[in-house]
C-alpha positions as CSV (number, residue, x, y, z in Angstrom):
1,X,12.2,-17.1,-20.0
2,X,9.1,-15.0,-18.8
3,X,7.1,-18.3,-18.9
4,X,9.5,-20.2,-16.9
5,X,9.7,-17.1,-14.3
6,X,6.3,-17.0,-14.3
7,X,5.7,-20.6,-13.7
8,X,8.1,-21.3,-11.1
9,X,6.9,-18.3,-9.0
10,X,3.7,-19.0,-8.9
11,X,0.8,-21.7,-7.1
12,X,0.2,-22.6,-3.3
13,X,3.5,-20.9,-2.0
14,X,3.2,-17.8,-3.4
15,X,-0.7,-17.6,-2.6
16,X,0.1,-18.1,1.0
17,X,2.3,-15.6,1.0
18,X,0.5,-13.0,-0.3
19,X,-2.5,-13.7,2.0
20,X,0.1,-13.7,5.0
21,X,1.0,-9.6,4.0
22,X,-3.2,-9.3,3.5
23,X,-3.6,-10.6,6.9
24,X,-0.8,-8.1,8.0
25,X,-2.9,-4.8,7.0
26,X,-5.8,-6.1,9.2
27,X,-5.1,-4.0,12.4
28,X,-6.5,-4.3,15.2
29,X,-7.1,-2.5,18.4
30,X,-7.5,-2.8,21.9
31,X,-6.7,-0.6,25.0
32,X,-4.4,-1.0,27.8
33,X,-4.3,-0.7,31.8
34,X,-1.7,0.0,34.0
35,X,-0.6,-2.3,37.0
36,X,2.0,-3.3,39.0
37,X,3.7,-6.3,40.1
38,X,5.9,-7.7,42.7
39,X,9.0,-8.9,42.5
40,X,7.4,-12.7,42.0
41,X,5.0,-11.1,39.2
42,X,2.1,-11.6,40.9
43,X,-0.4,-8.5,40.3
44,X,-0.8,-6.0,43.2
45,X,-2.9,-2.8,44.3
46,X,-2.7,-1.1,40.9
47,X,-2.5,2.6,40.2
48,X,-5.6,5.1,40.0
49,X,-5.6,7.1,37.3
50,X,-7.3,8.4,34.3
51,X,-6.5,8.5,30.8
52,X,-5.9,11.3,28.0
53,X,-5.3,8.9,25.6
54,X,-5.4,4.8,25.7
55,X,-4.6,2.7,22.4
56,X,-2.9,-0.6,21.3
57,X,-2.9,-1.3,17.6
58,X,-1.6,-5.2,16.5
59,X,-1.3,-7.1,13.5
60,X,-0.1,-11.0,13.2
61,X,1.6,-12.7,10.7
62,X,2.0,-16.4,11.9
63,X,3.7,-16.2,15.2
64,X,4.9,-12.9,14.9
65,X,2.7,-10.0,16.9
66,X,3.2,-6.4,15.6
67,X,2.8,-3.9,18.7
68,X,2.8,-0.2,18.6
69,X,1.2,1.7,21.7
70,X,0.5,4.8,23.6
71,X,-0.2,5.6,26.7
72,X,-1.2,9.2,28.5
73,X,-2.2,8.2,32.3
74,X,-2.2,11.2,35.1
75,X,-1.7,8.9,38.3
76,X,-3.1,9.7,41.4
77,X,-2.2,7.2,43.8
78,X,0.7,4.8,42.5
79,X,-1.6,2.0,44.0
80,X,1.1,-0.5,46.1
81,X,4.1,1.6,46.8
82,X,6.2,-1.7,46.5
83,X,5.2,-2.7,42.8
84,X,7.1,-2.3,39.9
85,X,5.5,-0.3,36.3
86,X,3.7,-2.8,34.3
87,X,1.9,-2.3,31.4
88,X,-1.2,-4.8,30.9
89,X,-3.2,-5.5,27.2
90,X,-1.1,-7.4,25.3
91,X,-2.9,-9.5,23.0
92,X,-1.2,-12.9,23.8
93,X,1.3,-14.5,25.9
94,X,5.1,-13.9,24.5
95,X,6.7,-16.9,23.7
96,X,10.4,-15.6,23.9
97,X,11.9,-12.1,26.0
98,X,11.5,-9.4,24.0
99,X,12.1,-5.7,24.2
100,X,10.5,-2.8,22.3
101,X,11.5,0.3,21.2
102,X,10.3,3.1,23.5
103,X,9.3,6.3,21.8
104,X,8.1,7.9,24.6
105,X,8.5,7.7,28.4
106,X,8.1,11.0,30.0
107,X,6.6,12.0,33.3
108,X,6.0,15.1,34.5
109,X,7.2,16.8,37.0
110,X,10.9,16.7,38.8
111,X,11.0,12.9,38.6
112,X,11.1,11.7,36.0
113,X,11.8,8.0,34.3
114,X,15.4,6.6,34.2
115,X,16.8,7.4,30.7
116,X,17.8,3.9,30.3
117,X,14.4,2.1,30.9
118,X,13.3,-0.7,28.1
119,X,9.7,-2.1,27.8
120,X,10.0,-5.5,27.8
121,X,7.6,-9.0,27.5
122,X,9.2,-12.1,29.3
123,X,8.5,-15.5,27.9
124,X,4.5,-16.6,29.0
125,X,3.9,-13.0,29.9
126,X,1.3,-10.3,28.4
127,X,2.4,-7.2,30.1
128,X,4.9,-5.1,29.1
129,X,7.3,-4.4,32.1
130,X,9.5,-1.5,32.6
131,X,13.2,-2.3,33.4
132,X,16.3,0.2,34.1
133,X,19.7,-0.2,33.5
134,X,18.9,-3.2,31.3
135,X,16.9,-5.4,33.3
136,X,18.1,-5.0,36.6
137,X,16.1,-2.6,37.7
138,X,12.3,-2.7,37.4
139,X,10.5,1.0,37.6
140,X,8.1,2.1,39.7
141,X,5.1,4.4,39.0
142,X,5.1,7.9,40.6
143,X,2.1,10.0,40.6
144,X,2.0,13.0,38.0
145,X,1.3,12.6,34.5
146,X,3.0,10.0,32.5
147,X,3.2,9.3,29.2
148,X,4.8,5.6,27.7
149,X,4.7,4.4,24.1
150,X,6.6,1.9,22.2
151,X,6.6,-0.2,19.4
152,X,8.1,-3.6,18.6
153,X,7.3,-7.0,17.5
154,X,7.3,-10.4,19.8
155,X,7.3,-13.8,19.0
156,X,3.6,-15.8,20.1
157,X,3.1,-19.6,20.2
158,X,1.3,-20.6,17.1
């Protein structure tokens, strides 16, 4: 019985697999840049700010990204007071909407975020937007120190 396990788990299949999850541990790393958008998502004035802390880490098993990212910006000037929060450095273009999972979205001072806002990549799109009260609002960026991070996984054409 162990032989027969053995050999029908075994060969081409099973090889690819395994070097699918080796390919999975190979993280990589990248940094991102926020921007805004109007409501046509074409790019506009972005913010100025500086960074505490900037990071992207991403791993890709066939057409499946793996995102998890951070952000610490203290924003000076919110760049074109009529753009919406965008969040530019995704590694490719998404091939379906997705949304991640935010972990953080905090700014500080008496403004802050919308408790309901969702980071999410339309279809063709490499930025991360942020969207209230599920996608019918898109958020803007106020000066202050912000901090957004989330984590997720989108679909990317193979």
């Amino acid at each position: 019985m162990a032989d027969q396990y053995q050999s029908s788990h075994s060969g081409p299949v099973l090889d690819q697999s395994i070097q699918k999850l080796v390919d999975l541990e190979t993280v990589h790393d990248g940094i991102l840049q926020l921007a805004t958008i109007d409501a046509n998502e074409s790019f506009l004035t972005s913010p100025t700010y500086i960074t505490d802390y900037n990071w992207i880490k991403y791993s890709v098993l066939g057409n499946i990204c793996f995102v998890s990212f951070h952000v610490k910006a203290i924003i000076s000037n919110v760049g074109d007071s009529n753009g919406y929060a965008v969040i530019k450095g995704l590694p490719y273009p998404s091939l379906l909407d997705s949304s991640f999972s935010v972990y953080e979205l905090v700014k500080s001072g008496e403004n802050n975020y919308p408790a309901s806002v969702t980071l999410t990549v339309h279809s063709g799109k490499d930025f991360v937007r942020l969207e209230g009260n599920n996608g019918m609002d898109l958020v803007k960026w106020s000066t202050g120190t912000t901090w957004v991070g989330g984590t997720g996984f989108y679909f990317i054409q193979s």
